[in-house]
LUMVEX-329970 format. One record per residue (C-alpha): residue number from 0; residue in one letter; y, x, z. Coordinates in steps of 0.5 Angstrom, whole numbers, padded with zeros to 4 digits. Last residue first. Layout:
<rs>
  resi  resn      y      x      z
   NUM     A      Y      X      Z
...
</rs>
This chain:
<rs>
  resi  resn      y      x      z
   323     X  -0061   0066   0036
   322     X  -0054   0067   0032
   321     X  -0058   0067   0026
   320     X  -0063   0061   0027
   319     X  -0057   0057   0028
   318     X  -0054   0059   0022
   317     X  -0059   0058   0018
   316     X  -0061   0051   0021
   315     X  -0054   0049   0018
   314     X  -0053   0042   0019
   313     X  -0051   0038   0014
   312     X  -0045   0036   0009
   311     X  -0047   0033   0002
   310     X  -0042   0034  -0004
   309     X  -0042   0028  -0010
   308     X  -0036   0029  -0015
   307     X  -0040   0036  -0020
   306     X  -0047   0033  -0018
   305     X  -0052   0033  -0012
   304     X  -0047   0039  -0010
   303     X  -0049   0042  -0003
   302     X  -0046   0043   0004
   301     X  -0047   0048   0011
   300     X  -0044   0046   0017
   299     X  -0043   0051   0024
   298     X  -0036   0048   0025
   297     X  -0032   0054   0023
   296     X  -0036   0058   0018
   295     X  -0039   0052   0014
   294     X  -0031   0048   0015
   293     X  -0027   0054   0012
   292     X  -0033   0054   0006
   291     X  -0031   0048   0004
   290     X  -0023   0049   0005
   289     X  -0024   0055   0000
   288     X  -0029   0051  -0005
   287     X  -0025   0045  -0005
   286     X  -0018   0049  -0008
   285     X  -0012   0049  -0003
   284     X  -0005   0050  -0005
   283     X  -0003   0051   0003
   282     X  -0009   0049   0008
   281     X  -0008   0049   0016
   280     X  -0015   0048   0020
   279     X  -0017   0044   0026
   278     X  -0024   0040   0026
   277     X  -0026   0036   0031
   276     X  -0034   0035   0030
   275     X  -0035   0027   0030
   274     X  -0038   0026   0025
   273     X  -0044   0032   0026
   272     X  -0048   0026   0029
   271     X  -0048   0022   0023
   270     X  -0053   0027   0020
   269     X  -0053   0026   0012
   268     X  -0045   0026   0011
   267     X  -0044   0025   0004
   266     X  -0036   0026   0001
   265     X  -0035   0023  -0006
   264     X  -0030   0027  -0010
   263     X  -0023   0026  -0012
   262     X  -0019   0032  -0010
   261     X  -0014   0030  -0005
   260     X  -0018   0023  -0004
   259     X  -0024   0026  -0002
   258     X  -0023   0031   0002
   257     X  -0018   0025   0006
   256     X  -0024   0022   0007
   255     X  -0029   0028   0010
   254     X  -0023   0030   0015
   253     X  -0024   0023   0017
   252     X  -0032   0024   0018
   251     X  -0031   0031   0021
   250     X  -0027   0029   0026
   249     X  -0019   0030   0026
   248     X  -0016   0035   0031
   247     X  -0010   0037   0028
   246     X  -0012   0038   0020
   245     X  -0006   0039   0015
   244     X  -0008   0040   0008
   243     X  -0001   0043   0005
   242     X   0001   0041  -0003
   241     X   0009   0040   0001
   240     X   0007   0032   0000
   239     X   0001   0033   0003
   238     X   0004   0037   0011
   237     X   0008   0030   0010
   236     X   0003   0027   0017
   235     X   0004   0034   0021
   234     X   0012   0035   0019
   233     X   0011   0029   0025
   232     X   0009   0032   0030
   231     X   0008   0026   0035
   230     X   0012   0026   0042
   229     X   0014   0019   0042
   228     X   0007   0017   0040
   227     X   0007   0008   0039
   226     X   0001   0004   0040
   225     X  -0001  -0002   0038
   224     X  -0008  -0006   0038
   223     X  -0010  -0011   0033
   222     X  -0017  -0008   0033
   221     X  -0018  -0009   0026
   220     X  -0012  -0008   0025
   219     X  -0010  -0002   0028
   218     X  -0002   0000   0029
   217     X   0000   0006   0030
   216     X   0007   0008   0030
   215     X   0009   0015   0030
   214     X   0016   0018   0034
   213     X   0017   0025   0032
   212     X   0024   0023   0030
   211     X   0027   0016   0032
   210     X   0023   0010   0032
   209     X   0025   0002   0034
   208     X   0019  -0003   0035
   207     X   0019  -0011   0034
   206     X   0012  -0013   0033
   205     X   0011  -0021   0034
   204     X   0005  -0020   0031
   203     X   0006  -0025   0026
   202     X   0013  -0022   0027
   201     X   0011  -0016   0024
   200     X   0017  -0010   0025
   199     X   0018  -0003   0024
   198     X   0026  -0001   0025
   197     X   0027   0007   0023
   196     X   0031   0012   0026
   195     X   0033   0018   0024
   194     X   0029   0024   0022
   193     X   0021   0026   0021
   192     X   0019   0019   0023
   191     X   0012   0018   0023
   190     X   0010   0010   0020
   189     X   0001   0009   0021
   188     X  -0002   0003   0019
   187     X  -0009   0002   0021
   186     X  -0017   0001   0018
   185     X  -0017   0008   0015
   184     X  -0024   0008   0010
   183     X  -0023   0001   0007
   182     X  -0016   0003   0006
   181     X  -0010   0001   0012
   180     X  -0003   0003   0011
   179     X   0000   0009   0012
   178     X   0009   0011   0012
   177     X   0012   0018   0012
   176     X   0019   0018   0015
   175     X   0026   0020   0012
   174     X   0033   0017   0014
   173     X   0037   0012   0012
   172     X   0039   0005   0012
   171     X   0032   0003   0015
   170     X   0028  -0003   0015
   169     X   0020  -0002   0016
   168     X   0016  -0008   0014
   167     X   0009  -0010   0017
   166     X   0003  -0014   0014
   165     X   0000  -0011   0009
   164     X   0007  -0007   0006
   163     X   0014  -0008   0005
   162     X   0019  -0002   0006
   161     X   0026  -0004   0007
   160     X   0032   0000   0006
   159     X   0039  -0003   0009
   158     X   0046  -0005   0004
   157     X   0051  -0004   0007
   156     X   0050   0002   0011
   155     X   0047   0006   0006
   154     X   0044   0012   0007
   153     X   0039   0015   0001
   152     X   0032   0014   0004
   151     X   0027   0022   0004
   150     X   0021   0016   0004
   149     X   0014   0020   0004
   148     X   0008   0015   0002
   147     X   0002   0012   0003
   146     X  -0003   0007   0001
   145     X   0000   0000  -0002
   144     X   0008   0001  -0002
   143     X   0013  -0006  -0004
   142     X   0021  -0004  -0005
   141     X   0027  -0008  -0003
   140     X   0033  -0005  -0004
   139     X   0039  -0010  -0003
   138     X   0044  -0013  -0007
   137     X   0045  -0009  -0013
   136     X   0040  -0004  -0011
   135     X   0034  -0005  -0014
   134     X   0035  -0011  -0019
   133     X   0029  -0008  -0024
   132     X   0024  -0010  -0018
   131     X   0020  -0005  -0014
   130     X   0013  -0002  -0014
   129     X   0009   0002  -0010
   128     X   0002   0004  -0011
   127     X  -0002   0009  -0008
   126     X  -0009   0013  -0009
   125     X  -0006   0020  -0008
   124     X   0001   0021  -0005
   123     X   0007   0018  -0007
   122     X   0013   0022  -0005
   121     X   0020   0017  -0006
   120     X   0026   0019  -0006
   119     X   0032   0015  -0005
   118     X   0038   0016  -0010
   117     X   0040   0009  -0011
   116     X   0037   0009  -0018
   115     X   0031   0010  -0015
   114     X   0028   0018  -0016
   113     X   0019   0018  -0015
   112     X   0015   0025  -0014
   111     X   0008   0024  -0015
   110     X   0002   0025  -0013
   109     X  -0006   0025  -0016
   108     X  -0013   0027  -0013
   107     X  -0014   0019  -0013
   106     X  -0010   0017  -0018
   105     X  -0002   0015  -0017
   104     X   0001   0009  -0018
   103     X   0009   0007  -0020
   102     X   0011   0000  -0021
   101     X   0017  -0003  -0024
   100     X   0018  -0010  -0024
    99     X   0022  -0015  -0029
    98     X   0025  -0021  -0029
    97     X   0029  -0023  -0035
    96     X   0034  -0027  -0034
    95     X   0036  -0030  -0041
    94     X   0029  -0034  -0043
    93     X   0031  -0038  -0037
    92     X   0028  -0037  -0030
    91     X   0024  -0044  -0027
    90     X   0027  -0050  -0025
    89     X   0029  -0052  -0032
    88     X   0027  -0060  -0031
    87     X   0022  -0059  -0036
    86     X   0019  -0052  -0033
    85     X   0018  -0056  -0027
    84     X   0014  -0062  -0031
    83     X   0011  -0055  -0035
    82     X   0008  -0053  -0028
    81     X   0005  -0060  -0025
    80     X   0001  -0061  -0032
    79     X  -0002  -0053  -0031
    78     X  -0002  -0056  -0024
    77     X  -0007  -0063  -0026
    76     X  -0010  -0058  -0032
    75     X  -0012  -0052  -0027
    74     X  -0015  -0057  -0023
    73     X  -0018  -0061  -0027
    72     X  -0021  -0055  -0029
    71     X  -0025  -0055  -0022
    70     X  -0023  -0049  -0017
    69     X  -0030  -0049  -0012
    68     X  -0032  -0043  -0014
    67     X  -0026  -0039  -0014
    66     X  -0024  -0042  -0006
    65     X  -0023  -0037  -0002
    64     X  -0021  -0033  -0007
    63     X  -0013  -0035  -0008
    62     X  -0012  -0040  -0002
    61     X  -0005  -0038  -0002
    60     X  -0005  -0041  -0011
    59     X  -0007  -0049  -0009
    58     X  -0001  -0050  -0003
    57     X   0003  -0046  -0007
    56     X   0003  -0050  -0013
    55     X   0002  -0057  -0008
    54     X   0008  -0055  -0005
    53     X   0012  -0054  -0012
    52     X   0010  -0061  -0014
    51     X   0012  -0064  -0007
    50     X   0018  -0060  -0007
    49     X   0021  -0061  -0015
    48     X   0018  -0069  -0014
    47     X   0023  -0070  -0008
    46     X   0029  -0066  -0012
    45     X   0027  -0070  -0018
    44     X   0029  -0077  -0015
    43     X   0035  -0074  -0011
    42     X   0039  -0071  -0017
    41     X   0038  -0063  -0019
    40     X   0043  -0057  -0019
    39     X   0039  -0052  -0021
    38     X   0039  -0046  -0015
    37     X   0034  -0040  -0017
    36     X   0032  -0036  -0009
    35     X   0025  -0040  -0008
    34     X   0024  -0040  -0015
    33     X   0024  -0032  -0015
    32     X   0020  -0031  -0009
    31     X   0015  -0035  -0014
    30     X   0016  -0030  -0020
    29     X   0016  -0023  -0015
    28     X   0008  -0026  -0013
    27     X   0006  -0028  -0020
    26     X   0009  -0021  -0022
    25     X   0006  -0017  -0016
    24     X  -0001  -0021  -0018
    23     X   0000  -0019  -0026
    22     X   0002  -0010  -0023
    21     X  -0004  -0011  -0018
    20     X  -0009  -0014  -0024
    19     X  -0011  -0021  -0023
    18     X  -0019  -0023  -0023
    17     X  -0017  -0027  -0016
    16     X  -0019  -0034  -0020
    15     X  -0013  -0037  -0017
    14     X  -0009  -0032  -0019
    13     X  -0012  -0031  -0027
    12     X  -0011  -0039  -0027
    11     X  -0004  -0037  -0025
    10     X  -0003  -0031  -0031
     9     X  -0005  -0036  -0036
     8     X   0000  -0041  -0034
     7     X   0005  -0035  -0034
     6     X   0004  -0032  -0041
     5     X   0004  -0039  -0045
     4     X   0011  -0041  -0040
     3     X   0014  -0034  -0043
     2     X   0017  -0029  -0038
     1     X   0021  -0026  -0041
     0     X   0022  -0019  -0045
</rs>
């Protein structure tokens, strides 16, 4: 099915307003790269309007939510008119080319194993989306990652393997490595290499790194500091897609949110000073009850349940009275 000219208006006036899905904004996102590549044989007069209309389009979508309040109908209307003049010129995809993106998500407390049409193996962990056009592998094999994800790539040398996330692309032909990217609670984007070699690149940034097996790369956003670990244990950052839990020193507030997305539960800490206890522990097939219980006994923390999804961490005054 294509992408009617009725389906598309409406799809951009949800763009402009930021009420779009993740799989309607990929879709207005992949339509527009798609004009930019589509050649229509065009005379001087019209290819002068066709850039100044286009321009105008994109210059009105890139604000996206900075301007919802302010966007006026006759905005919507004056491009509407802009869209269906660049429709008449038929510079969009004809009813013959179909364009289509497939998108896989998981649900916190969810992962799943994803097989691309190249061979390439994709682990998506809980939370995560990634998404890849219905043309993967003929002339390129671009995917887009959001959350995190394990790649095992099939080797192609001629035709190169980029991941395309916030702000970074990583480029490989083939290899595996586990790639991060930032959430609410986790403000970096992380890439481990477990074998070969791996280019992360941000041009914004001016980022150009090369990676071998157990480099990681972390990048934070907030602070927009880079650091590059050339002796990382990379198994570390896949332990998840093995079903392992795999606590290296984190403190208790990170440990907390990776609970929270492995089993889909919310995480409350009443004493912010017990955030910062290191925790260290390796958990196969884990249920909460066990990891739950693995933490009172060794950081000296006792919990409770306001309701099957909400667990409470404090000190355990018990223990310590105990051990007096």
């Amino acid at each position: 099915m294509s992408l009617k000219k009725e389906y598309f208006l409406h799809l951009l006036k949800k763009y402009n307003d930021g009420s779009c899905s993740y799989d309607e904004k990929v879709i207005i996102e992949s339509y527009f790269d798609k004009c930019q590549d589509h050649n229509i044989l065009l005379n001087d007069s019209e290819v002068f309007i066709k850039k100044k209309i286009y321009k105008g389009i994109k210059k009105e979508i890139s604000r996206k939510r900075l301007r919802t309040s302010l966007l006026l109908p006759r905005n919507i209307l004056k491009y509407t008119a802009s869209l269906l003049f660049l429709l008449s010129l038929g510079y969009f995809i004809n009813e013959n080319q179909e364009l289509k993106t497939h998108i896989v998500y998981t649900k916190l407390g969810e992962k799943k194993e994803v097989s691309l049409p190249d061979g390439t193996l994709v682990f998506l962990n809980s939370g995560s989306q990634l998404s890849y056009r219905n043309n993967y592998n003929q002339t390129e094999r671009n995917v887009k990652l959001q959350g995190e994800a394990y790649f095992d790539v099939h080797r192609d040398i001629n035709k190169p393997f980029t991941v395309e996330t916030n702000e970074f692309t990583t480029k490989v032909l083939g290899t595996s490595f586990n790639i991060k990217t930032p959430d609410k609670n986790n403000k970096a984007t992380i890439v481990s290499v477990t074998s070969g070699k791996v280019n992360v690149y941000n041009l914004k940034h001016r980022i150009d790194e090369k990676l071998i097996k157990n480099d990681q790369l972390l990048y934070d956003h907030s602070r927009q500091q880079l650091e590059v670990n050339h002796q990382h244990d990379s198994k570390l950052d896949a332990a998840w897609k093995e079903n392992i839990i795999a606590l290296n020193g984190n403190n208790l507030e990170a440990t907390a949110h990776v609970l929270e997305k492995w089993f889909d539960i919310n995480i409350i800490i009443s004493d912010p000073a017990l955030k910062e206890i290191k925790v260290n522990g390796k958990y196969i097939n884990p249920s909460l009850e066990e990891v739950l219980e693995s933490l009172k006994f060794s950081t000296g923390i006792t919990y409770s349940f306001s309701d099957e999804k909400t667990i409470y961490l404090k000190k355990d005054t018990m223990n310590k009275i105990r051990s007096e």
